[in-house]
Residue, then its C-alpha position, 0 to 999 in steps of 0.5 A: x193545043x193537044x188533047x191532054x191540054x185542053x183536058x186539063x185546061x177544061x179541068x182547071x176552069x171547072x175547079x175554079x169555078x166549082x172553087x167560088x162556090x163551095x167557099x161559100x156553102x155552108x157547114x151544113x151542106x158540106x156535111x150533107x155531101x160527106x154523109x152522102x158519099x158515105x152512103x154511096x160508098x156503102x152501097x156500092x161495096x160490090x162496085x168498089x171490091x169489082x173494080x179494085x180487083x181489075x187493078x190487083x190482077x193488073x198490078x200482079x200481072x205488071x209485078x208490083x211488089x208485096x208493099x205496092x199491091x197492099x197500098x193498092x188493095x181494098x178490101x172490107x176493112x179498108x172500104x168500112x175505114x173510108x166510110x167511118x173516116x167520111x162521117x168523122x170528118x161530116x162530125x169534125x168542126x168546120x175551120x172556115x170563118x173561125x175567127x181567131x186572136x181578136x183584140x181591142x189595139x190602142x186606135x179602139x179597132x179590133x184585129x184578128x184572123x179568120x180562116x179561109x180556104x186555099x182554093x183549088x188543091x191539086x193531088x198527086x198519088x200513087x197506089x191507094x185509092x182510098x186517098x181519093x176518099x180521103x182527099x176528097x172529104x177533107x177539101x171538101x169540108x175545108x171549102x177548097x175543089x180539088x184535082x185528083x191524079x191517082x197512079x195509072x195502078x188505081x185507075x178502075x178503084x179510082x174511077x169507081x171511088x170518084x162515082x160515089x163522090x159524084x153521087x153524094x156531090x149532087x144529092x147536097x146540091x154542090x157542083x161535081x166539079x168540087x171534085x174532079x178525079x182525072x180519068x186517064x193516066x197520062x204522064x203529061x197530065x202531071x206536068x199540066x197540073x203542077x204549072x197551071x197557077x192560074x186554076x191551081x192555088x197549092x199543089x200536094x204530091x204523095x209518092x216516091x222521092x222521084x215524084x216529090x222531086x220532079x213535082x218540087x223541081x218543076x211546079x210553077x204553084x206551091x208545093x207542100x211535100x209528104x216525103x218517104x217515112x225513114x222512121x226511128x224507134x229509140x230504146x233507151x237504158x232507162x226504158x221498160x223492156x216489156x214496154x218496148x219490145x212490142x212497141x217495136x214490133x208493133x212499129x214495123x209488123x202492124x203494116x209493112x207498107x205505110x210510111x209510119x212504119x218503123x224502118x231503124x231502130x235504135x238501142x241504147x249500148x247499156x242495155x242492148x245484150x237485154x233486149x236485143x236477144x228476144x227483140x230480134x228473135x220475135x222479129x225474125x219469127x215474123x219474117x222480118x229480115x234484119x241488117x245490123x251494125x258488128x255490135x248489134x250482129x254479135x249479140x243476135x243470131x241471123x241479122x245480115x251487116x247493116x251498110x251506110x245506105x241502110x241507115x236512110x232507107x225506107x224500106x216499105x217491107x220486112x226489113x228493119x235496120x238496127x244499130x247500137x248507140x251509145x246514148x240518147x245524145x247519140x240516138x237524136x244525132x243519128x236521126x237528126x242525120x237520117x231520118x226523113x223527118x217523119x216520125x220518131x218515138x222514145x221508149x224511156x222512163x226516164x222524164x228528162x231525157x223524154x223532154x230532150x228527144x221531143x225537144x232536139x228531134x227534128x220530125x213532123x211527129x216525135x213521141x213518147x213510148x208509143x208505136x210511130x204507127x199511130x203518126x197518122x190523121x185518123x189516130x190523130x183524131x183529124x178524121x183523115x189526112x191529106x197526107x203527113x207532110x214533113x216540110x216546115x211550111x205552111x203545114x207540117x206532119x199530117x195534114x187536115x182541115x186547118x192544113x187546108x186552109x189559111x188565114x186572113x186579117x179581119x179588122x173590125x170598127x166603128x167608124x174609126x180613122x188613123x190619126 
């Protein structure tokens, strides 16, 4: 057995041991743990910002592109995100033991559902340390252990991150091993990972399509998939331009490297010549480069031909594809054919047709005139998530508690027997 093996071995037996006993600690000492990661987190600032920057200089020096190095960077604003989302998550309800549709049946038993921990989660990341955290807290406060595998690029960012978990581990009295951060970058350790389903119970992979597709083509355990984000903004004719306009601008200035960023945008045929002139001017003077369709060419200046493989790409950077459709029959057919699933949002005043499009839209997160930004586990108020996940089971769009756990018959009686 290599060495890479036996590590991985070692890791796995350690997570399934550390897996037993915080399924059983209490809301409490979960909470305790969190609060003190925090702490630590805050302490160590200086650690946090040191280590990062190796990772930065390393990243530019291996010319990482502009979207990578600002998945990758932690700054002030980043670290103070990772502490607040630690405390919401020590503050949310816990999920494990909630008992759930508990009725009396015709035998005089009663049958519900209680909700139980997955086990031992493995992660699989790329480029942001700050999922570490993020992952960390929430099969934390779930009662599942956790391996974490963070991209080669944060490996000083993680390894400075997984020390302050450590930290707050033992200070709440749980085993270190609730929370494993590898501390090598071998490509093999992926492979490991993902076919050990006797230490492992779900495996969470969040990255490019390569690696969703090697992880869901090779993993031996199941698999729940945070694919790319091609999200949509539809302007309908029934829309409220002064709504619009920064709900699209928003969607994709707010920040390039997330896949909640609006990638197409969508605009209705009626009322394109309105709202296309000033829309991609102000898109423009934000440096945002623009591909569009003949029709959306001839009513704007400076937007290069939008082609077939724009429509289904996520971008992760200044670049925005539009097209004029017709309607919004139009609109939901586009995306439905598209889009990655992900997010997509409306902008109408027009009741009916909102309904439609949350109705017929095929995304993990549709909405209403609002920014696709918001599609997220902090904004959804889940304190933080483990990833959006745009697969329809077990879990779908971001992922919190209740994503990470599952649920069990419970039966209670007194002395009943089957007749």
């Amino acid at each position: 057995m290599t060495d890479i093996e036996n590590y991985m071995q070692q890791l796995g037996r350690q997570a399934r041991q550390a897996s037993r006993r915080i399924a059983k600690a209490s809301t409490a000492q979960k909470n305790a743990a969190l609060n003190a990661i925090a702490e630590a987190i805050d302490v160590n600032r200086g650690q946090l910002i040191h280590a990062n920057e190796q990772d930065m200089q390393a990243g530019t020096d291996k010319g990482l592109d502009a979207a990578l190095l600002d998945r990758l960077e932690l700054n002030v604003a980043r670290i103070d995100s990772m502490i607040e989302g630690l405390r919401q998550v020590a503050a949310l309800d816990d999920p494990v033991g909630a008992i759930s549709d508990l009725k009396y049946r015709p035998s005089g038993i009663q049958v519900g559902k209680m909700r139980v921990p997955l086990g031992v989660i493995g992660i699989i990341y790329e480029s942001r340390p700050n999922v570490t955290c993020e992952a960390a807290s929430l099969c934390l406060k779930s009662g599942n252990a956790t391996i974490l595998r963070g991209g080669s690029e944060a490996i000083h960012s993680n390894q400075a991150i997984a020390a302050c978990i450590k930290t707050g581990l033992e200070k709440a009295g749980l085993s270190e091993h609730v929370v494993q951060v590898l501390d090598r970058s071998d490509r093999d350790a992926v492979g490991l990972l993902i076919t050990m389903p006797e230490f492992v119970d779900v495996i969470i992979p969040r990255g490019g399509k390569g690696l969703i597709a090697r992880v869901s083509a090779d993993a031996k355990v199941p698999v729940i998939k945070h694919l790319d984000g091609n999200c949509h903004v539809y302007i309908d004719d029934k829309a409220d331009i002064e709504k619009a306009i920064p709900i699209v601008i928003n969607a994709k200035t707010q920040r390039y490297g997330t896949c909640c960023t609006l990638e197409s945008l969508l605009v209705a045929e009626q009322i394109s010549a309105e709202v296309l002139p000033t829309l991609c001017a102000q898109l423009i003077e934000k440096g945002v480069e623009l591909r569009g369709c003949e029709n959306t060419r001839a009513l704007a200046q400076g937007i290069n031909l939008a082609t077939e493989e724009d429509w289904e790409t996520e971008y992760l950077a200044p670049i925005l594809s539009i097209k004029i459709v017709a309607d919004v029959d139009a609109a939901i057919s586009h995306i439905n054919t598209y889009s990655s699933q992900h997010t997509e949002s409306i902008v109408t005043e027009d009741y009916t047709r909102a309904q439609q499009f949350l109705r017929e839209v095929d995304s993990s997160s549709v909405m209403i005139n609002a920014s696709t930004r918001f599609a997220d586990g902090f904004e959804y108020g889940l304190g933080a998530e483990i990833g959006i996940s745009t697969d329809k089971l077990h879990a779908r769009g971001p992922v919190g508690l209740e994503g990470l756990t599952s649920q069990k018959y419970i039966v209670l009686g007194d002395g009943h027997i089957r007749q």
